[in-house]
N, C-alpha and C positions, 0 to 999 in steps of 0.2 A: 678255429678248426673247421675243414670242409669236409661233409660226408656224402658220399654219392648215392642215392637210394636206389636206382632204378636201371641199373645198367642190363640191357639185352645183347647177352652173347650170341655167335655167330660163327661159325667154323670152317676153316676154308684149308682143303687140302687141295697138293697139286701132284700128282702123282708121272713118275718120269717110264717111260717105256711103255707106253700105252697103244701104241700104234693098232698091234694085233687083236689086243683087246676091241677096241673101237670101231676094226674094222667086221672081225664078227659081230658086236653088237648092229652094225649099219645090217649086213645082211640079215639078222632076226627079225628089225626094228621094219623091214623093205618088207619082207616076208608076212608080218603082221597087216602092215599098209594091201598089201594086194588082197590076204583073206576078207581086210574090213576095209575099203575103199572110204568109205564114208566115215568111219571114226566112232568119236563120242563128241560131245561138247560141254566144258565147264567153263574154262578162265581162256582158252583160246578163241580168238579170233583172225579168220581166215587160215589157221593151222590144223593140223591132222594131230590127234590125241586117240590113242590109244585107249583100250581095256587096262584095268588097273591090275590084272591077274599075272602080268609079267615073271613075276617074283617066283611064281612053282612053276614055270616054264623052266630045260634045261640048256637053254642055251643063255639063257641070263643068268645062272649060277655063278659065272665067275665076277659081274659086277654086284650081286649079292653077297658074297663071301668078303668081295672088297670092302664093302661098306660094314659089315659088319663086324669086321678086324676093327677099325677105329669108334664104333656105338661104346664101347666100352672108357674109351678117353673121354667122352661126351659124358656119359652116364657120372665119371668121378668128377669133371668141374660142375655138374649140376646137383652133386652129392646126393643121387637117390640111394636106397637103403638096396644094394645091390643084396644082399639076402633075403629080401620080402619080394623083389618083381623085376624080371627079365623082359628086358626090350626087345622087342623082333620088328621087324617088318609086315607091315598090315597090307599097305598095296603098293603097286609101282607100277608106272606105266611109260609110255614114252610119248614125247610130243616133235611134231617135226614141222617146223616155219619156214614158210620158203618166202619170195619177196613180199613186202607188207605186211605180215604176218605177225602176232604179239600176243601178249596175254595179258588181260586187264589185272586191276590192281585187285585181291584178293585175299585170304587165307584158309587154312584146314583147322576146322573147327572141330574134326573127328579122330584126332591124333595129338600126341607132345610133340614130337618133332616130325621135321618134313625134312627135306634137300634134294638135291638138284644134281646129276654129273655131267657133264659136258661131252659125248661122245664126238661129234661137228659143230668146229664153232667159226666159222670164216670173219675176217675184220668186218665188223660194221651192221654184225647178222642179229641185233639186240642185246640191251647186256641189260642185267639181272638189279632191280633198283630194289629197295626195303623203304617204307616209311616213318617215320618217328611215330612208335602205339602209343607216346602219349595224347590222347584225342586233343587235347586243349590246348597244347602245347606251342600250336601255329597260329592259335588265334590272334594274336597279336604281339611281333617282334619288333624290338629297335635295331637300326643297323650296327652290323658286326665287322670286329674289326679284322677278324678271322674266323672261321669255320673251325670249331673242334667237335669231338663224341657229344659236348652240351648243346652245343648251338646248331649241330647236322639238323635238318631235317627230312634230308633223303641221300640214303647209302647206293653207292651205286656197283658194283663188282662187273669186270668188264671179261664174259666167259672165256676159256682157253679149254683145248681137248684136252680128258685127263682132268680138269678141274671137278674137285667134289665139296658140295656149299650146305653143311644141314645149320639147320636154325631153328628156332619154337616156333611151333604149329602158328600159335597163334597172331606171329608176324605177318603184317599185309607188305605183300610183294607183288610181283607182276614182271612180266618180260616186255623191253622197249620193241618199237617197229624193225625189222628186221629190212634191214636197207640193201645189204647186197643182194646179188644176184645167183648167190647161191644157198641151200638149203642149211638149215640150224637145227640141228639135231642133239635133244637131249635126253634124258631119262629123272622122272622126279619120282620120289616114294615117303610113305609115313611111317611113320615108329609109333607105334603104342607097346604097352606093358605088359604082362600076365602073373600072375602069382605061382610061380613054380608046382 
């Protein structure tokens, strides 16, 4: 008998009709960039990142309310005690890579869950890799005869507009080089809890 102890879920929505959504968020996202020209800087490299305070801004209302139609499917496969503590949104910003542009391999160590939606995503413009969090786990493989959920050791989700990707805070992730020649445009945020 085989028992699998460690599986790291991952959540992937794709939502159809997004156009005008995305395209208001590009103007908020523009509108931000011109008040802050110069950003913040965490996990981007050569990209524009934004303030985290997105989220009580009202022009991002409608991809907040998005996101939090679906916290609640999340909440039941992770079976928290939905009567002892309500997930919200802690922060959310937006990140915008234009050629060369990516974000090192990282995590949010001050949140359960994080994700990602995909407002601008042009072919080729970086796509969204996950690591294997078992640290030891790479230390030494034999060759495979196929790649399954055992043997992955790096997930890769290749962005689309419309796409929404939450996953535990505490997976290392990172955005590849952004190769085309047009802008990648997304918005990520974390989830933490409160006690009602």
């Amino acid at each position: 008998m085989r028992q699998d102890w460690f599986p790291t879920p991952i959540w992937h929505f794709q939502f159809p009709n997004t156009a005008q959504l995305n395209q208001n968020l590009l103007k908020a996202i523009a509108h931000q960039r011109n008040a802050d020209p110069e950003g913040t800087n965490f996990s981007n490299v050569l990209g524009w990142h934004s303030s985290d305070q997105l989220h009580k801004q009202s022009d991002f209302q409608p991809l907040v309310e998005m996101i939090n139609y679906f916290l609640p499917e999340v909440v039941r496969d992770l079976a928290w005690d939905n009567e002892e503590v309500k997930p919200f949104i802690s922060n959310c910003w937006a990140i915008v890579n234009g050629k060369n542009a990516s974000n090192v391999l990282h995590n949010h160590c001050n949140a359960y869950l994080s994700g990602v939606y995909y407002v601008k995503a042009p072919r080729n413009s970086g796509n969204l890799y996950f690591h294997d969090p078992r640290v030891g786990a790479q230390m030494l493989v034999p060759p495979y005869d196929k790649i399954t959920p055992i043997t992955l050791s790096k997930l890769i989700y290749q962005p689309s507009e419309g796409m929404l990707v939450i996953f535990p805070s505490w997976l290392w992730h990172g955005v590849e080089i952004n190769q085309s020649e047009e802008e990648r445009v997304s918005m990520s945020f974390n989830v933490i809890t409160v006690k009602p």
